[in-house]
Legacy VTK file of the C-alpha trace (Angstrom):
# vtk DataFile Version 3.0
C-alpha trace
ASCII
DATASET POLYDATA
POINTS 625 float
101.129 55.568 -12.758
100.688 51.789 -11.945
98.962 50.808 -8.500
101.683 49.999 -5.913
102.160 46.574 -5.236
100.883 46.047 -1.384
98.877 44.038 0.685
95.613 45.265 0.789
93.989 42.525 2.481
92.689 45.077 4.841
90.546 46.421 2.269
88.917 43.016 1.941
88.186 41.833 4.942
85.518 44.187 6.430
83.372 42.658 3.242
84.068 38.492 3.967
81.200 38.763 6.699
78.446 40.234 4.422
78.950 37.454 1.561
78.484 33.767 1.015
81.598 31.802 1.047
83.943 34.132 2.376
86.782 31.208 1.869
86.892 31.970 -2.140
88.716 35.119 -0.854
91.416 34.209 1.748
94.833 33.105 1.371
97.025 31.088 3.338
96.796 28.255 1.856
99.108 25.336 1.581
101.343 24.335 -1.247
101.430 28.329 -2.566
104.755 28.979 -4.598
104.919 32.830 -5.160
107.904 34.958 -3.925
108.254 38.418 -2.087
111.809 38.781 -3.477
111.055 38.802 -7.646
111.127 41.853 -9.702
108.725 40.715 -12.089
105.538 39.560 -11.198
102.610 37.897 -12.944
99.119 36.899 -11.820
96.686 34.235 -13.363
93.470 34.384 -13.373
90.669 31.983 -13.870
87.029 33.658 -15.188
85.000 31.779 -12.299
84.699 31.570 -8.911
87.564 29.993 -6.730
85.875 26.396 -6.331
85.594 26.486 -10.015
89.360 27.829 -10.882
91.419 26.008 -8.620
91.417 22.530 -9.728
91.570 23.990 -13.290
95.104 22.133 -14.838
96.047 24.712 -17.098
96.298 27.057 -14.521
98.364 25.029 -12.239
100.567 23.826 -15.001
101.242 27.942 -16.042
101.448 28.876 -11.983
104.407 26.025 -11.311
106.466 26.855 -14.356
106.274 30.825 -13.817
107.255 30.004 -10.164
110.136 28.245 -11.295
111.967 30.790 -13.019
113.975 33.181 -11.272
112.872 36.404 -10.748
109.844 36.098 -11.587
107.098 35.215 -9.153
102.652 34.146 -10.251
100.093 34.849 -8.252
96.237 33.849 -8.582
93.116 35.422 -8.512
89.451 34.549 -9.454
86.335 36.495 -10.322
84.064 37.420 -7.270
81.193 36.139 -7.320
77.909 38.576 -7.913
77.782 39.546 -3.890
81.379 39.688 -3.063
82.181 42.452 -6.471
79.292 44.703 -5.723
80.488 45.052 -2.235
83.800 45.951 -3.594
82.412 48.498 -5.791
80.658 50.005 -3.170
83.503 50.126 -0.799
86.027 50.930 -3.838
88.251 47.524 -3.058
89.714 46.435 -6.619
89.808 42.832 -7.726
93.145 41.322 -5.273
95.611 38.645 -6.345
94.814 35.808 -3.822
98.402 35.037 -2.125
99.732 38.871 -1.310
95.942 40.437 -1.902
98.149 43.175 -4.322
95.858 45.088 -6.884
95.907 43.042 -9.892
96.488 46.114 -12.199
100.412 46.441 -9.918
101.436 42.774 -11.844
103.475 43.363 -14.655
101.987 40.805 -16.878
97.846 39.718 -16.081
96.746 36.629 -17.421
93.441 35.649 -18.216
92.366 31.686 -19.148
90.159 30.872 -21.991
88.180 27.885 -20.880
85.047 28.192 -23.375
83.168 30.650 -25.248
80.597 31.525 -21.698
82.944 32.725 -19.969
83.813 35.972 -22.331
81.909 38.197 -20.360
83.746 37.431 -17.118
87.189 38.322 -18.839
85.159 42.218 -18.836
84.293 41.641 -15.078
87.753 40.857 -14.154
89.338 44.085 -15.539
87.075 45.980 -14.547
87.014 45.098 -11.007
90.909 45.629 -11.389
90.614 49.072 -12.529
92.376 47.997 -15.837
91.242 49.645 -19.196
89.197 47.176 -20.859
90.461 47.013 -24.391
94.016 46.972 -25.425
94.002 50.066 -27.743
92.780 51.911 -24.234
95.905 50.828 -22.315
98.387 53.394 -21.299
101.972 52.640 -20.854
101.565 52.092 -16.756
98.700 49.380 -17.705
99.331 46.028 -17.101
100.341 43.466 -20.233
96.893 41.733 -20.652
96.958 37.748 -22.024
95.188 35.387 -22.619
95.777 31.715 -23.515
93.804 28.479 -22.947
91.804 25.506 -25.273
89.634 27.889 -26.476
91.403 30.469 -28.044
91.168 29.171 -32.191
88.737 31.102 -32.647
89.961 34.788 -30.896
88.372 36.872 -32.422
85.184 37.955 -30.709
87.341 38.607 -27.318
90.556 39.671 -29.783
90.331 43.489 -28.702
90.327 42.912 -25.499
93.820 41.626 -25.420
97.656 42.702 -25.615
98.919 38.819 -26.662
96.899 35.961 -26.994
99.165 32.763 -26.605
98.209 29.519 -28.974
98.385 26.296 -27.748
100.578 24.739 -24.667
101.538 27.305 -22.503
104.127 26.155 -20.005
107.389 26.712 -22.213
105.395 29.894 -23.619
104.466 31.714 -20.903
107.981 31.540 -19.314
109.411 32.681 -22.425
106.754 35.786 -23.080
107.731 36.897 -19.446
111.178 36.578 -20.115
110.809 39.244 -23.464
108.480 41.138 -21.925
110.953 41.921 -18.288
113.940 42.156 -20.874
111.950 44.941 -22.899
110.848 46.658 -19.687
114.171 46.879 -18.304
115.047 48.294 -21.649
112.538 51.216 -21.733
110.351 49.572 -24.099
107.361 51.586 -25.264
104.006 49.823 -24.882
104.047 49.086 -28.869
107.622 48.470 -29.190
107.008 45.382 -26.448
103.929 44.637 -28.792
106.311 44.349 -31.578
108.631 42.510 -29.933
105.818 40.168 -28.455
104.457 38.726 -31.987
108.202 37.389 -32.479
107.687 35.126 -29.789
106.277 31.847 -31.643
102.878 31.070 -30.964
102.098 34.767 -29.756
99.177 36.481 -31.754
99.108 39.960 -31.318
95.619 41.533 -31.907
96.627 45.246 -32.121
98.954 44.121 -35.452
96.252 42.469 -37.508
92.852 44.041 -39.062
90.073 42.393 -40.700
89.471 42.192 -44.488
86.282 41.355 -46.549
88.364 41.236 -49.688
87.161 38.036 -51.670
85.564 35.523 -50.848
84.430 35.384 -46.936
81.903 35.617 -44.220
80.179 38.125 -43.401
82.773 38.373 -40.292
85.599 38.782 -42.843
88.941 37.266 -41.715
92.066 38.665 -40.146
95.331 39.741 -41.477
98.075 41.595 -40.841
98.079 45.628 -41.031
100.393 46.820 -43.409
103.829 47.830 -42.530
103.635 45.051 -39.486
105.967 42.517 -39.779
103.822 39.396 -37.938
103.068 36.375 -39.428
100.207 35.547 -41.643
99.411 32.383 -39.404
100.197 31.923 -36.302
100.577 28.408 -35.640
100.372 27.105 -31.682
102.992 25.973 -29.599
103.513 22.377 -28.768
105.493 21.212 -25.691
109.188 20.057 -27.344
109.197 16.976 -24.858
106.171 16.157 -22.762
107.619 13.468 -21.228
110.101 15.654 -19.299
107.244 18.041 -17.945
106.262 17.343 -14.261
102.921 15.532 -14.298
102.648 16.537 -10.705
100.884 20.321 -11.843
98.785 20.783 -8.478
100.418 22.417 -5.192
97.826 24.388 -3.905
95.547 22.692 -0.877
92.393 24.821 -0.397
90.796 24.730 2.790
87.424 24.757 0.863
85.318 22.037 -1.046
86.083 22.515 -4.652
84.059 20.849 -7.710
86.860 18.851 -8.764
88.729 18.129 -5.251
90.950 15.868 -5.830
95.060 14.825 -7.002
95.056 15.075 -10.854
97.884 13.698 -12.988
97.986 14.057 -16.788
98.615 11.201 -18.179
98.861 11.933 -21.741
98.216 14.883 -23.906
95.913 14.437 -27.285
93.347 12.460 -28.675
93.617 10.927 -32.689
90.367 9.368 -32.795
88.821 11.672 -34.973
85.398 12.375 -34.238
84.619 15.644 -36.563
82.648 17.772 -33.931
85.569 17.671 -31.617
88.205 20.563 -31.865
89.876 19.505 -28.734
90.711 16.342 -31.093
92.523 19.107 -33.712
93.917 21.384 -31.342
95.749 18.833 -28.859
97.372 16.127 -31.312
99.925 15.256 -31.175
99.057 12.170 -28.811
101.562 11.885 -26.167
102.061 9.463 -23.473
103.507 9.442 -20.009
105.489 6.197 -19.314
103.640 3.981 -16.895
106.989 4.292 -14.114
106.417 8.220 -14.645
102.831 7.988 -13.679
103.046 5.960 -10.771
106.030 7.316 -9.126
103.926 10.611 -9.795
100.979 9.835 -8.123
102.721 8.561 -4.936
104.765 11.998 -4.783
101.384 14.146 -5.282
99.506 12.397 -2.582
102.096 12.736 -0.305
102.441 16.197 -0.562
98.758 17.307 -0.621
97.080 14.942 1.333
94.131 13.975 -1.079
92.758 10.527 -0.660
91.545 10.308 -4.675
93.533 10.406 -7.557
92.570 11.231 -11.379
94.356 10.389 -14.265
93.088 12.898 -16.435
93.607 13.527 -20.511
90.969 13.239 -23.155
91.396 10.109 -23.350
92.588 8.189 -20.183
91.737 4.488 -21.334
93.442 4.615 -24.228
96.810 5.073 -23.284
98.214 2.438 -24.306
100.079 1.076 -21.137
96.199 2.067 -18.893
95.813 -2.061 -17.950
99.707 -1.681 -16.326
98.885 1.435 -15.068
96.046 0.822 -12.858
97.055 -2.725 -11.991
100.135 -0.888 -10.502
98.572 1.737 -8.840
95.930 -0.363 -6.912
98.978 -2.571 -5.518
100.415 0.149 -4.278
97.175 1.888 -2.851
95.586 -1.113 -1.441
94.425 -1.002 2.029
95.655 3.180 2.257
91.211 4.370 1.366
93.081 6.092 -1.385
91.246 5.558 -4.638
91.674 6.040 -8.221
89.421 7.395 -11.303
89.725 7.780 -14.773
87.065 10.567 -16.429
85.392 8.536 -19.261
85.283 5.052 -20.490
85.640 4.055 -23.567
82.743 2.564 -25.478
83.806 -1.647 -25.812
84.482 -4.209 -22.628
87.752 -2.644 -22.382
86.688 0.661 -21.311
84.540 -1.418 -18.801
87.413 -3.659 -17.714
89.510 -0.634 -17.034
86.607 1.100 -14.851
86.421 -2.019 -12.707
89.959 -2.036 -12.288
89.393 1.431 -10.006
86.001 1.126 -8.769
86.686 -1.360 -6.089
83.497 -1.478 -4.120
82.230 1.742 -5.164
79.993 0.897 -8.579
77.591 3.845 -8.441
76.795 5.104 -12.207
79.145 4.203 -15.498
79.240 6.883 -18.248
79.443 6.126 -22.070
79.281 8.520 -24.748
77.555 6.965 -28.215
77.276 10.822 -29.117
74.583 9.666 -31.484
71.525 7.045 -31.742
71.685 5.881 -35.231
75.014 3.620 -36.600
73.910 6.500 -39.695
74.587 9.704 -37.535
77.777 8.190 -35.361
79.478 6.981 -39.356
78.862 10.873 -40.061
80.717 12.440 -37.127
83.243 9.260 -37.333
82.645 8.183 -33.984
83.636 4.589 -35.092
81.615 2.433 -32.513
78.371 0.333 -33.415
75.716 -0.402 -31.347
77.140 -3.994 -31.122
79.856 -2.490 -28.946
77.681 -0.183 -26.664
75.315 -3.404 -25.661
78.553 -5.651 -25.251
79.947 -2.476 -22.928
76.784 -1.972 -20.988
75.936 -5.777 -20.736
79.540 -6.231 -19.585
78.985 -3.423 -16.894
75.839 -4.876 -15.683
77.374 -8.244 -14.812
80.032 -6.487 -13.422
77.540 -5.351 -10.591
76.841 -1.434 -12.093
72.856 -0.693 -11.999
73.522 3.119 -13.176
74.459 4.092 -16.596
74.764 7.338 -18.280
74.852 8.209 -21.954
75.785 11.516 -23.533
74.274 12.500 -27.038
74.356 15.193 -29.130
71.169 16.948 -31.046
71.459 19.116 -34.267
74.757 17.501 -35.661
75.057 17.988 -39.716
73.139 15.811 -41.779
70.572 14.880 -38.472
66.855 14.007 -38.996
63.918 12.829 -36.922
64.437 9.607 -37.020
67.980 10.168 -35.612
66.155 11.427 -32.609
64.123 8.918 -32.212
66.952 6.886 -32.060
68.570 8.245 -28.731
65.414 7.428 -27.331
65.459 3.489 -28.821
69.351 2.802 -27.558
68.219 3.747 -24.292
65.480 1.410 -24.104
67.622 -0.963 -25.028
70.392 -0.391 -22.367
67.538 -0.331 -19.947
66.425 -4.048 -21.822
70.153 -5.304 -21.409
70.197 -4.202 -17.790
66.836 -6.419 -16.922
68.263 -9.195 -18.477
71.531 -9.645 -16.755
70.475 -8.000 -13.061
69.025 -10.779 -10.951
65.356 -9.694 -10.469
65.688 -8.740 -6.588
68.296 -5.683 -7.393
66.543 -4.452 -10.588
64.981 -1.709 -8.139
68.339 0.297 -8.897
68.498 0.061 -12.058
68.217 3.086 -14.209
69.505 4.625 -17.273
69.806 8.203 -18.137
70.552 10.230 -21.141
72.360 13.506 -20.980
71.948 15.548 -24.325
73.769 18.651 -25.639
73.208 20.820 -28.326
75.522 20.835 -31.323
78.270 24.126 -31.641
80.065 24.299 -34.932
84.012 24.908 -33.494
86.794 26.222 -35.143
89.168 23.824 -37.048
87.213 20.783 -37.404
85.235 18.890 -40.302
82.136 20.764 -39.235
83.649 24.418 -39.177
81.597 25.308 -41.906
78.440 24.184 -40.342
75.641 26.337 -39.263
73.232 25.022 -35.780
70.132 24.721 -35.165
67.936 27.147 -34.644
66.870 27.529 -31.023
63.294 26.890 -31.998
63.883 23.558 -34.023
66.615 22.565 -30.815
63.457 22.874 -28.600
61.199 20.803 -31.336
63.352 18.095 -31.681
63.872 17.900 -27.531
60.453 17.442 -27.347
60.418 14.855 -30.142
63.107 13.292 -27.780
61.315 13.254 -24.538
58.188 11.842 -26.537
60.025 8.880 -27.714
61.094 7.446 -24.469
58.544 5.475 -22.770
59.825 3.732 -19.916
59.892 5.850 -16.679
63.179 4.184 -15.617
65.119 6.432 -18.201
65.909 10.070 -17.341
65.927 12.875 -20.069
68.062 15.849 -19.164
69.196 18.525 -22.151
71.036 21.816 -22.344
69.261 24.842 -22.703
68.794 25.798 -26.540
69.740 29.412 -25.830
72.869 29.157 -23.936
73.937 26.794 -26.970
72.444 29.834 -29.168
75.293 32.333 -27.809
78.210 29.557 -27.568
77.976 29.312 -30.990
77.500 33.300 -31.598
80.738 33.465 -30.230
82.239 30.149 -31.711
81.528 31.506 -35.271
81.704 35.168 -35.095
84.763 37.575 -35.794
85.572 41.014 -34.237
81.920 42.128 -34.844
81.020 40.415 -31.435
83.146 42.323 -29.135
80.014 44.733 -28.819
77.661 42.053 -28.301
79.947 40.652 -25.367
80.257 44.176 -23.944
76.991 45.209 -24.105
75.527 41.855 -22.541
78.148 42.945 -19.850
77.126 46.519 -19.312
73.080 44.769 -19.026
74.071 42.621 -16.148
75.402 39.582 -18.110
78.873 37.689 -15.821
78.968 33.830 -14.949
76.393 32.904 -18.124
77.923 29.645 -17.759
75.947 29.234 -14.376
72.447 28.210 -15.687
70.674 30.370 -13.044
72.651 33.534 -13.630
72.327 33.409 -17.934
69.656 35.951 -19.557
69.289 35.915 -23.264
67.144 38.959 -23.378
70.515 40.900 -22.267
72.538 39.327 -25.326
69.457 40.123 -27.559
69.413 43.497 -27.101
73.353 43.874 -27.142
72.757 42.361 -30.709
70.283 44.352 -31.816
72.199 46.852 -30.830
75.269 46.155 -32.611
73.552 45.358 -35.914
73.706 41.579 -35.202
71.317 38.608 -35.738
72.627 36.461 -33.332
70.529 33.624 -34.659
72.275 33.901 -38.111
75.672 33.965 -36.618
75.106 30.997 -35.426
72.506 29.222 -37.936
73.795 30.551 -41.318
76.399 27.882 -43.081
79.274 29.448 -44.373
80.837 28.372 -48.137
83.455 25.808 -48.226
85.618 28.252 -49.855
85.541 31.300 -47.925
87.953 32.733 -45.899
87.040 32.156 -42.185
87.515 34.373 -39.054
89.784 32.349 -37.083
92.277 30.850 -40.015
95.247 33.197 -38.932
95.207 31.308 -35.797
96.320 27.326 -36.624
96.604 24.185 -34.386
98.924 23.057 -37.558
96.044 21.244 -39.702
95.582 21.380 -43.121
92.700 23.149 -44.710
92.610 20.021 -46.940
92.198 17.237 -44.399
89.178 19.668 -42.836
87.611 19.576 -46.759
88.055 16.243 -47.051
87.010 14.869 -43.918
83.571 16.946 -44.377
83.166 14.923 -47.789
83.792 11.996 -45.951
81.022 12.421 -42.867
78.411 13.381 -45.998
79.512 9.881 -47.297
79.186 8.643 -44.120
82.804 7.137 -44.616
84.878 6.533 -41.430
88.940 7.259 -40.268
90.588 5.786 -38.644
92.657 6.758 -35.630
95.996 7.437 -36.803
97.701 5.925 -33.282
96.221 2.665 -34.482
96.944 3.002 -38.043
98.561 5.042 -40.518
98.976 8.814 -40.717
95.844 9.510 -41.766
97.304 13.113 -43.418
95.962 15.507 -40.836
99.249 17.859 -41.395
99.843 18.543 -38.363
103.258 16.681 -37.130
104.722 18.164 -40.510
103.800 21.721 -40.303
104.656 21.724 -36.450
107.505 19.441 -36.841
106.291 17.039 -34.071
104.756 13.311 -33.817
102.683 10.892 -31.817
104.945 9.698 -28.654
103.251 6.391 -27.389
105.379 4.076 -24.851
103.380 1.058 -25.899
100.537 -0.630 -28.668
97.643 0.471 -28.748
96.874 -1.608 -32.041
LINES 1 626
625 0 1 2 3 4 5 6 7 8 9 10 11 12 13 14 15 16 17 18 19 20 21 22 23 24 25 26 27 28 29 30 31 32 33 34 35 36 37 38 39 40 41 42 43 44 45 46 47 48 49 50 51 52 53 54 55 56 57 58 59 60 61 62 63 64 65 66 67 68 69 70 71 72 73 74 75 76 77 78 79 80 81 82 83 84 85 86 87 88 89 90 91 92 93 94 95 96 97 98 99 100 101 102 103 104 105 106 107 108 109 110 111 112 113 114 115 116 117 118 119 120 121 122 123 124 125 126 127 128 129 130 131 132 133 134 135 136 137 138 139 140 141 142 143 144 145 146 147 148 149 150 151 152 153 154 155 156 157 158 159 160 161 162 163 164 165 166 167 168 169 170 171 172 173 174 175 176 177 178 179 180 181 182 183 184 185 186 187 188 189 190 191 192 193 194 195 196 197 198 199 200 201 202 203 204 205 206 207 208 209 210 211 212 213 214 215 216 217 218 219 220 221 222 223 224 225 226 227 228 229 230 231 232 233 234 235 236 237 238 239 240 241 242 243 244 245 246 247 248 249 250 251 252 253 254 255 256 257 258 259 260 261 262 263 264 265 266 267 268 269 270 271 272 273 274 275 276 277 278 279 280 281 282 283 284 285 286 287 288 289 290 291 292 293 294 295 296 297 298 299 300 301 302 303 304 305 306 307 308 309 310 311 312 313 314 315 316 317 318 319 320 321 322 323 324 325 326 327 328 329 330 331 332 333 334 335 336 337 338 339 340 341 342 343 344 345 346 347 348 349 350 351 352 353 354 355 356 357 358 359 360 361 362 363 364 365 366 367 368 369 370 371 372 373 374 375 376 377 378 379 380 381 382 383 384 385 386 387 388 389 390 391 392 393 394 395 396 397 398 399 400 401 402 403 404 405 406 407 408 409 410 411 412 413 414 415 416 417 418 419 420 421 422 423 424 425 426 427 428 429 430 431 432 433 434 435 436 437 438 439 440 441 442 443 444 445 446 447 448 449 450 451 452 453 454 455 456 457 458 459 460 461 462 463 464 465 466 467 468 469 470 471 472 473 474 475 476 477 478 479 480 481 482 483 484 485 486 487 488 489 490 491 492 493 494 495 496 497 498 499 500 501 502 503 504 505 506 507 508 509 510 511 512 513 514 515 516 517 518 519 520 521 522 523 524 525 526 527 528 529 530 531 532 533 534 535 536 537 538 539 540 541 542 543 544 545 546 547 548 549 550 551 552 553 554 555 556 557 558 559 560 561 562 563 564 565 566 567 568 569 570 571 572 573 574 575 576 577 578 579 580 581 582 583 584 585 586 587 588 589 590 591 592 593 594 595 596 597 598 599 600 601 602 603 604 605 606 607 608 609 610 611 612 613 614 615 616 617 618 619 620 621 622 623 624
């Protein structure tokens, strides 16, 4: 029988004095939408702590169009962190929605985001602490439905079992419409698989339970996923696109907390998708089309979300803020309207010519602490090969052009271990940075050059799911830690700061990036060893996912090292952000060339497939050529 829905808050609160940040776990906050008066009744939850989930777009976007349906009301919840879910064990509390602390296993529908690959064994941590059986097959007809949905679900399959539905691509026409079948086919009597059934008809809903995986032919050793027999689901199931951005509210957020969060401030989305191309990016695949907000919708938007929550900074957020084609307007607009109100305005990344620069200054105001650029590569060699299409000419006219403009800090993000990499690539990092430094000390007058300083941020490289480099295998963890060394050994000048992921984080992320359903018992036996919040640096242990592998039967190295054949079958093609297999070939012939494309919103189609096999297109109120 399903737990009663009920305040338990009760339960809770004899634990908020023996933990750290007892906030994460209260409610009462302002700008909450849920209702006591719906019959059907979901709850969202993000796989991190509360200061980590709540700024978290996705989630707000989902929470304000479930709250706007009738009948059905959303609720929240979060993971605990480590302190605050052994004390419920102990005192047998289970994990609480946050606005009517119910049981999380009483929601009809339990939805889980998929933000990136580290936070798989949280999604474990979660159900447990809500009593709910951990793997669909398990799930009795009392059980919650268990979802999932997010940017990093095209490649499901390690975390596929643990699932009912698994929604692809934009979720806020989706979701409503999921909920919608699933209280019809409650009402109705539905058995558990009859709803399941009925689920995978919904477009863009993959059903894991319907599908098995095949080694027939050519493949991976992870096989690839098709439909069981006699189940009438389709062979690919493409994602879900929004059928008119435009008309969606940009204001997502409604939620105040009354506690500091990482990102704590108004965020409006001010256009969805990025077409530049570069061919380690799946974000790049998986959110095209581009789509723009008009520059009245923004504005009037940020004035109404300010009002009503009280921040004094706003963020126009997408992938790609500064090249919406209307971003001068925009921000010229905004600061006329926010001038003398302490309110101020920032865009998440420049891009890499004086433009990007000119647009930054245009928010700054006073305020020119550190300006971040992404080259992505040293050599003009590597950044031809994952199409990054910017020269080195343009990143010493962007950096010389933020100098004069009175910035002394500047931050550059690389990547190690990309196909096709060698030493001297390395090396290279190291020599671009010397140079910004070189720029900076030319155009600083000498009595400021004290703050000057340039530092290099560099990840590893993980092979994702429906891009040019899918087929890709990384570095091993001991060559990543070589060539970081060969990194820090090439810069010279103490004025430049070195800082670098950790090669066997990257090691797992792209375990469970390339891996099919034969990771599931890696994930839960990392779990069962301890393993939750492995995104947080201090919390991650690699001996516990080690010997979860070796228990499975896995090399977790080769998962992630060994290339696969251009003409296998992969793990995660019954999943599809709508691109051709084709384009993915060809554009991998193309980096090995070292041949460029060009960014279809500045072009021509550049035959990606995806606005004819979705049946959408680019939406852009303005030139961006």
């Amino acid at each position: 029988m399903r737990t009663a829905y009920r305040d338990c808050f009760d339960q809770l609160q004899p634990l908020l004095a023996r933990v750290e940040k007892p906030s994460r776990y209260i409610d009462h906050e302002w700008g909450t939408r849920s209702s006591q008066e719906a019959d059907y009744r979901a709850c969202l939850i993000y796989p991190d702590v509360y200061e980590v989930g709540l700024p978290n777009q996705g989630i707000a976007i989902l929470y304000a169009a479930l709250n706007c349906e009738d009948g059905i009301s959303c609720e929240r919840s979060y993971v605990p962190w480590i302190d605050m879910a052994d004390e419920m064990r102990t005192a047998g509390v289970p994990l609480l929605s946050l606005e009517g602390a119910a049981p999380v296993a009483s929601f009809d529908v339990v939805g889980l985001h998929v933000p990136h690959e580290m936070a798989a064994t949280n999604y474990l941590e979660a159900l447990d602490l809500a009593g709910i059986p951990l793997l669909a097959r398990e799930r009795g007809e009392d059980d919650p439905l268990v979802i999932a949905g997010g940017p990093s679900v095209y490649n499901p399959e390690p975390i596929a079992e643990i699932f009912d539905c698994i929604l692809i691509g934009e979720g806020e026409e989706h979701i409503v419409e999921l909920c919608r079948e699933h209280r019809r086919l409650r009402d109705a009597g539905a058995s558990r698989k009859e709803m399941l059934r009925a689920l995978a008809c919904v477009p863009g809903t993959y059903v894991p339970s319907l599908y098995e995986v095949s080694h027939e032919g050519t493949c991976t050793v992870h096989g690839y996923t098709v439909p069981r027999a006699g189940e009438h689901v389709p062979d690919v199931v493409y994602k879900r696109v929004v059928a008119d951005f435009g008309a969606t509210d940009p204001v997502s957020q409604s939620v105040v907390p009354y506690t500091e969060l990482v990102h704590d401030r108004l965020s409006i989305e001010v256009l969805r998708g990025c077409a530049r191309g570069c061919r380690f990016c799946q974000a790049g695949i998986t959110y095209r089309p581009v789509r723009e907000r008009t520059p009245d919708q923004i504005v009037a938007a940020v004035s109404r979300g300010l009002k009503e929550t009280g921040y004094d900074e706003v963020s126009l957020t997408s992938l790609s803020t500064t090249d919406h084609s209307c971003c001068s307007q925009i921000l010229e607009r905004l600061n006329r309207n926010l001038q003398d109100t302490g309110i101020s305005v920032s865009i998440p990344s420049q891009r890499l010519d004086s433009f990007g620069v000119d647009m930054a200054l245009q928010v700054a105001g006073e305020k020119k602490g550190g300006l971040t650029f992404a080259p992505e590569a040293g050599s003009q060699r590597m950044r031809d090969i994952i199409n990054k299409n910017v020269t080195e000419e343009d990143l010493e006219r962007a950096t010389r052009a933020a100098f004069e403009a009175g910035w002394r800090r500047c931050k550059l993000y690389f990547m190690m271990g990309l196909p096709g990499e060698r030493d001297e690539d390395i090396i290279a990092i190291g020599e671009l940075a010397e140079r910004v430094l070189q720029i900076g000390r030319e155009v600083v007058p000498k009595g400021q050059r004290g703050g000057l300083s340039v530092s290099i941020s560099v990840s590893v490289f993980i092979p994702k799911a429906h891009t040019p480099f899918q087929w890709c295998g990384q570095l091993d963890d001991d060559e990543v830690r070589r060539r970081q060394k060969l990194l820090l050994d090439s810069v010279h000048d103490r004025a430049i700061r070195v800082h670098y992921h950790d090669a066997a984080t990257s090691l797992i992320e792209a375990a469970l990036s390339r891996g099919g359903r034969d990771m599931l018992p890696v994930i839960m036996g990392a779990w069962k060893r301890g393993a939750r919040f492995d995104a947080w640096t201090e919390q991650f242990l690699l001996d516990r996912w080690l010997e979860a592998a070796h228990d499975s039967g896995l090399d977790l190295r080769a998962v992630a090292r060994d290339p696969f054949e251009l003409d296998a079958r992969l793990p995660w093609e019954h999943v599809s952000p709508g691109e051709s297999r084709g384009f993915l070939e060809r554009e991998w012939r193309r980096a090995l060339a070292g041949i460029t494309t060009a960014d279809c919103t500045r072009s021509s189609c550049t035959g990606c497939g995806i606005c004819p096999t979705l049946g959408v297109s680019n939406v852009l109120v303005g030139d961006r050529s």
